[in-house]
C-alpha positions as CSV (number, residue, x, y, z in Angstrom):
1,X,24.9,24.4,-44.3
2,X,24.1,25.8,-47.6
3,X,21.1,23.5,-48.1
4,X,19.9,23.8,-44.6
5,X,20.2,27.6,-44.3
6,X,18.3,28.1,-48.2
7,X,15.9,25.4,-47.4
8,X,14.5,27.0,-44.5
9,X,14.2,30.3,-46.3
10,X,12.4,27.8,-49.6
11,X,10.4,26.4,-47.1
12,X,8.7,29.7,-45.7
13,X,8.6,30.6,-49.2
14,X,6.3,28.4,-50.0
15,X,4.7,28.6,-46.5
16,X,3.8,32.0,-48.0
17,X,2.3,31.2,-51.2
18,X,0.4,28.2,-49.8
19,X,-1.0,29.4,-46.9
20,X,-3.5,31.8,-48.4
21,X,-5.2,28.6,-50.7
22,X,-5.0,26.7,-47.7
23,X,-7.3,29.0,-45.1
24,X,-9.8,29.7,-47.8
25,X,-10.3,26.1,-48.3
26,X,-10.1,24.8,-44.8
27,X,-12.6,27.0,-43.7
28,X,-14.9,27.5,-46.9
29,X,-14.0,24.2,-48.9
30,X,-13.5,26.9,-51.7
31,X,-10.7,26.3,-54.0
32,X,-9.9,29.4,-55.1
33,X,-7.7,28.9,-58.3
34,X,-7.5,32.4,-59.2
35,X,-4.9,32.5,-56.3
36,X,-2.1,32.8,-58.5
37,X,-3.9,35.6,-60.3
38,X,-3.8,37.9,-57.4
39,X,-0.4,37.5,-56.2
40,X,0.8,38.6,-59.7
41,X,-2.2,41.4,-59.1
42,X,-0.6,42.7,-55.7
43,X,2.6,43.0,-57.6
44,X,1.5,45.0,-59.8
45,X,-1.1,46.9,-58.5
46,X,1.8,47.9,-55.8
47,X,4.4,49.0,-58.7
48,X,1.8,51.1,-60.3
49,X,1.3,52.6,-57.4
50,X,5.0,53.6,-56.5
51,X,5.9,54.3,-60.3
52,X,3.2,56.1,-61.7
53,X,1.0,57.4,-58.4
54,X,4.7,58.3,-56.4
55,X,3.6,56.4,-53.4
56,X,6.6,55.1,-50.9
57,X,6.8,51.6,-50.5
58,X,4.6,50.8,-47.1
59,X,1.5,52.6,-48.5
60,X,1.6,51.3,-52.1
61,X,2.2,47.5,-50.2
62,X,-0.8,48.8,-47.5
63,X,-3.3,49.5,-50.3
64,X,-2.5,47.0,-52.9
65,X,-3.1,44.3,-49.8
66,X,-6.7,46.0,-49.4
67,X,-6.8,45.7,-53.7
68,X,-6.3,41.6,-53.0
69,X,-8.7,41.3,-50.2
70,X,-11.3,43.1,-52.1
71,X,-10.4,41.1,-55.6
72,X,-11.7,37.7,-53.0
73,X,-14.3,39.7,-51.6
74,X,-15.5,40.2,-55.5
75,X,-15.1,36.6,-56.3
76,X,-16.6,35.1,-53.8
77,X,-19.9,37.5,-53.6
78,X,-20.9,37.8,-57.7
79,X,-19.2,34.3,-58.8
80,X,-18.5,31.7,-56.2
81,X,-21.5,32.2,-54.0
82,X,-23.9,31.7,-57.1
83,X,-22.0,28.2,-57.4
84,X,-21.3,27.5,-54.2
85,X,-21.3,23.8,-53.5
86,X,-20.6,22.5,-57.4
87,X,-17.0,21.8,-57.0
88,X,-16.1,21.4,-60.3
89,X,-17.8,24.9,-61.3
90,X,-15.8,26.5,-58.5
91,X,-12.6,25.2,-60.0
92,X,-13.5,26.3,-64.1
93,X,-14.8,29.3,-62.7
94,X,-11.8,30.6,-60.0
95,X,-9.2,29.3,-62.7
96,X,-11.3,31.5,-65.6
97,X,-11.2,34.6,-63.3
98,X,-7.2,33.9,-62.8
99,X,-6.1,33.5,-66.3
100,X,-8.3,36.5,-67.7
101,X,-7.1,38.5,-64.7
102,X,-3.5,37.3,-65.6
103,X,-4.1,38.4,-69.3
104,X,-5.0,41.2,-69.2
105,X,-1.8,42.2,-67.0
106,X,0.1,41.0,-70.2
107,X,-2.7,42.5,-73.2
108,X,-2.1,45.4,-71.0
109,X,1.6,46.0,-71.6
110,X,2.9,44.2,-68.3
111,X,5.5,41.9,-69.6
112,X,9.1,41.2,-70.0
113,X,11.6,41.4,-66.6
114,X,11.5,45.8,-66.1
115,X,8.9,45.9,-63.1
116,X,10.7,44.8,-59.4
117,X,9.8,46.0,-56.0
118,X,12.3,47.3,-53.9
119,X,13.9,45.2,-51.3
120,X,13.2,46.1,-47.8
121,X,17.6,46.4,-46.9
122,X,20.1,45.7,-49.0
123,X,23.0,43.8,-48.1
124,X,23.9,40.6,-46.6
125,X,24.6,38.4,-43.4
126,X,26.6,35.4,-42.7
127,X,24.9,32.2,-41.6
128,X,27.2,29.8,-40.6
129,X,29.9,30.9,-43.3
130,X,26.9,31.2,-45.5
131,X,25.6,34.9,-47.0
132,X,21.9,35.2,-46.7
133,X,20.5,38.8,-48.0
134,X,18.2,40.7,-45.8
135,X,15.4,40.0,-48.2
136,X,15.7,36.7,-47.5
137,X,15.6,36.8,-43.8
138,X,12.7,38.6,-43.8
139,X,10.6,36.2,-45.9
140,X,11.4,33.9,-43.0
141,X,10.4,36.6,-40.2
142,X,7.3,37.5,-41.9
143,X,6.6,33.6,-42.4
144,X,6.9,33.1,-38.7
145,X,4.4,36.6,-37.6
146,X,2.2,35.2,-40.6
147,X,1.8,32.1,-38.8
148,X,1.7,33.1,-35.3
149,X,-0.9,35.8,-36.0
150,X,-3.5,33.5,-37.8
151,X,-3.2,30.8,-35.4
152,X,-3.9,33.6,-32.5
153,X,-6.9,34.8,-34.5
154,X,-8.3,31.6,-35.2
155,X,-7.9,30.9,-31.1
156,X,-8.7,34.0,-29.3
157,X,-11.3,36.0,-31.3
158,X,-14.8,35.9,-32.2
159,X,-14.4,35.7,-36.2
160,X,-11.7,33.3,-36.2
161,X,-13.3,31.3,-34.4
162,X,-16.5,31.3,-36.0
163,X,-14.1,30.4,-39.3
164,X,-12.9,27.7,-37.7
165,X,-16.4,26.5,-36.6
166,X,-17.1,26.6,-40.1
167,X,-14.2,24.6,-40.9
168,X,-15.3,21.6,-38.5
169,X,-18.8,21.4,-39.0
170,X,-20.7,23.5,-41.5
171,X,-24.0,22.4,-40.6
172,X,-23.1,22.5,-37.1
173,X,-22.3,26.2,-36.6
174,X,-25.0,27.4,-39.2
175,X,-26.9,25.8,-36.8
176,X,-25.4,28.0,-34.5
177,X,-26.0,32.0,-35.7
178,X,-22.7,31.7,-37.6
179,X,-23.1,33.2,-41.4
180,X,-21.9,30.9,-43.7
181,X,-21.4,33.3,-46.1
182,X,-20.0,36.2,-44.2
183,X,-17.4,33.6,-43.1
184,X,-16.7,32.8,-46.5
185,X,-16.4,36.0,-47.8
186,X,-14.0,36.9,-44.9
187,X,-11.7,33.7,-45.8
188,X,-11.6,34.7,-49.8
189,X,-10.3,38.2,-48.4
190,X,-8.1,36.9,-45.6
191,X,-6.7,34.6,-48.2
192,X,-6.8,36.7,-51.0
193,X,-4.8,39.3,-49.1
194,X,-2.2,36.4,-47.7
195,X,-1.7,35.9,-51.3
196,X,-0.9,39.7,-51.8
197,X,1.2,39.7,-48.8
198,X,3.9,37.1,-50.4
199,X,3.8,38.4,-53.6
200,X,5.1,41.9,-51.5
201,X,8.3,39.6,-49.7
202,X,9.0,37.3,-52.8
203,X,8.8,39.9,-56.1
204,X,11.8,41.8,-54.6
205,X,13.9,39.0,-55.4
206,X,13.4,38.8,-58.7
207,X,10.6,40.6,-61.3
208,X,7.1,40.7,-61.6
209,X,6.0,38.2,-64.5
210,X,2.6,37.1,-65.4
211,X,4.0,33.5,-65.6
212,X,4.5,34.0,-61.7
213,X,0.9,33.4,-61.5
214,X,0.7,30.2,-62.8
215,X,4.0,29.0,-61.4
216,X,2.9,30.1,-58.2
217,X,-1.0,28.4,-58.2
218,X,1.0,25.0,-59.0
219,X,3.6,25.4,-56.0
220,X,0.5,26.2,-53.7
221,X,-1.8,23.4,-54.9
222,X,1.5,20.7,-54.3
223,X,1.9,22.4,-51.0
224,X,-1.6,21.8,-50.2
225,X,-1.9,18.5,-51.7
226,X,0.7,17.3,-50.1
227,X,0.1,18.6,-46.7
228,X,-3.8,17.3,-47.3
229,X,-5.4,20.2,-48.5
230,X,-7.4,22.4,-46.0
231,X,-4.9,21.1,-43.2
232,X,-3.0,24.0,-41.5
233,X,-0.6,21.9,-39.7
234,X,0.2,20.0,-43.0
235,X,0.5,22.8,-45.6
236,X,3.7,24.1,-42.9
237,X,5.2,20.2,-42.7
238,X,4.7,20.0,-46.8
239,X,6.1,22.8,-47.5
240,X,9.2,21.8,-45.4
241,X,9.5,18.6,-46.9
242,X,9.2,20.4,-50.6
243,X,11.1,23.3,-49.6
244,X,14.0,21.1,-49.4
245,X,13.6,18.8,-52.4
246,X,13.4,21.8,-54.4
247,X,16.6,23.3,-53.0
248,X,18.6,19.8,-53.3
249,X,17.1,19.5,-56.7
250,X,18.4,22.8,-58.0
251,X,22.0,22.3,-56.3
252,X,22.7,18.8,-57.4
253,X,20.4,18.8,-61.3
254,X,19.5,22.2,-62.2
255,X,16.5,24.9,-61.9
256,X,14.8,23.6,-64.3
257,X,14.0,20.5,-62.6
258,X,12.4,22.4,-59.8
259,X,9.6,22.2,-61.4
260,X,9.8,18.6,-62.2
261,X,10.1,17.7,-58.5
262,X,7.1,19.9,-57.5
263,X,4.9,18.0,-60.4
264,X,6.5,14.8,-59.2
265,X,5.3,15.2,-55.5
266,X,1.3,16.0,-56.5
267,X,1.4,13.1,-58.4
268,X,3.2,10.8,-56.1
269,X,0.4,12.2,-53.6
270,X,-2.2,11.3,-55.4
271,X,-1.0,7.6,-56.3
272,X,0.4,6.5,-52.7
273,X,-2.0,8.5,-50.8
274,X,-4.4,10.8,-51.9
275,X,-5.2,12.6,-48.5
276,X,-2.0,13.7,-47.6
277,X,-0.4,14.2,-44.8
278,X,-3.0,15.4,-42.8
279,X,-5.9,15.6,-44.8
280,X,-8.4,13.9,-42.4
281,X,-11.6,15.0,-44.5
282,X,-10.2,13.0,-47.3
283,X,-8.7,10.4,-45.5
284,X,-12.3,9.2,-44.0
285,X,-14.1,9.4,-47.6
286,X,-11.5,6.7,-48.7
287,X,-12.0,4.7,-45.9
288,X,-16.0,4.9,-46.4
């Protein structure tokens, strides 16, 4: 019950970090690599503001989600747009952005375990026998309004589904009035600020470190990879699948190895099959 109950919570853990990589490039074919970068951003741009601006939790959270948006907005309009199309520049060039952002966090004075976020409760539940914290749970809760609320915005509004027109057929809904641009720059902020959003659920369980950043770039490009990057339905199912390999690896070998099994899966992926799970884009160019 132990591995079930903590696997589920794993697995919306990575739902959250992945997630945000995932929309930009399903709907942009961006890959923004500076996504570890701005979750270790958010974390600290929200402890700066409760510590040294004396702002309560749900405001500092509130603006340092607008911080992240805007950090994609920024990327995307002076760098990415400029380059838009040369996949290999968009990689050196989102990864560049991450590390210097990451960097200067540390050149700054920002390193060593002393900055956390506050949990939302503390205390714990039983499970089944098994304690779960509050912190915890609500990683899953958010993971499941995350979910539900991008899926109704890609279905039922305007926007989303011009994103998702974009995602489909570029040409297609250009064709079509829809901006490519303006939908791109809306993706690096809606996936920037996803970012943001589980670096706010997952920092209270631990501290903010600049080695999150990278760490957490790596678990979202196996979820992705995985799942067949750009597919929605396959970043969830991957990070199921990882979530519990992770959480069997740590119980039975050691936390160390964590890693080693994340590492392991990208490269399995690639060898055996290099779309993914779902990765139907992909899937047709080896098949052509």
């Amino acid at each position: 019950m132990e591995i079930l109950i903590y696997g589920i919570v794993n697995s919306f853990k990575l739902i959250l970090i992945a997630f945000g990589f995932t929309l930009v490039y399903g709907t942009s074919r961006l890959p923004n690599f500076a996504h570890g970068a701005i979750f270790v951003f958010t974390g600290f741009v929200a402890w700066i503001m409760m510590h040294k601006l004396n702002l309560p939790f749900l405001p500092a959270a509130l603006l340092s989600l607008a911080c992240a948006a805007l950090v994609g907005v920024v990327i995307y309009q002076f760098i990415l747009k400029r380059i838009r199309g040369m996949n290999m520049n968009e990689i050196i060039a989102t990864y560049a952005i991450g590390v210097a952002l990451i960097e200067t966090f540390r050149w700054l004075g920002f390193k060593g375990t002393t900055f956390t976020l506050p949990v939302v409760k503390e205390g714990v539940v039983f499970i089944a026998d098994v304690p779960v914290d509050y912190q915890r749970l609500m990683v899953v809760a958010v993971g499941l309004v995350m979910l539900a609320a991008v899926w109704a915005f890609t279905k039922f509004t305007r926007t989303g589904r011009a994103l998702r027109g974009i995602a489909q057929d570029e040409r297609a809904a250009m064709m079509l009035g829809i901006d490519s641009d303006m939908t791109a720059t809306l993706a690096m902020a809606l996936g920037s600020a996803l970012s943001g959003l589980a670096a706010l659920m997952l920092f209270p369980l631990g501290s903010i470190v600049v080695e999150a950043g990278y760490n957490t770039l790596i678990f979202a490009l196996a979820v992705c990879m995985v799942g067949g990057i750009g597919s929605w339905s396959g970043t969830v199912l991957a990070a199921f699948v990882l979530g519990f390999l992770q959480v069997v690896t740590v119980t039975y070998l050691a936390t160390h190895f964590q890693m080693v099994v994340t590492l392991a899966a990208i490269i399995a992926t690639l060898i055996l099959k290099p779309s993914g799970f779902f990765g139907k884009h992909k899937e047709l160019e080896e098949r052509v």
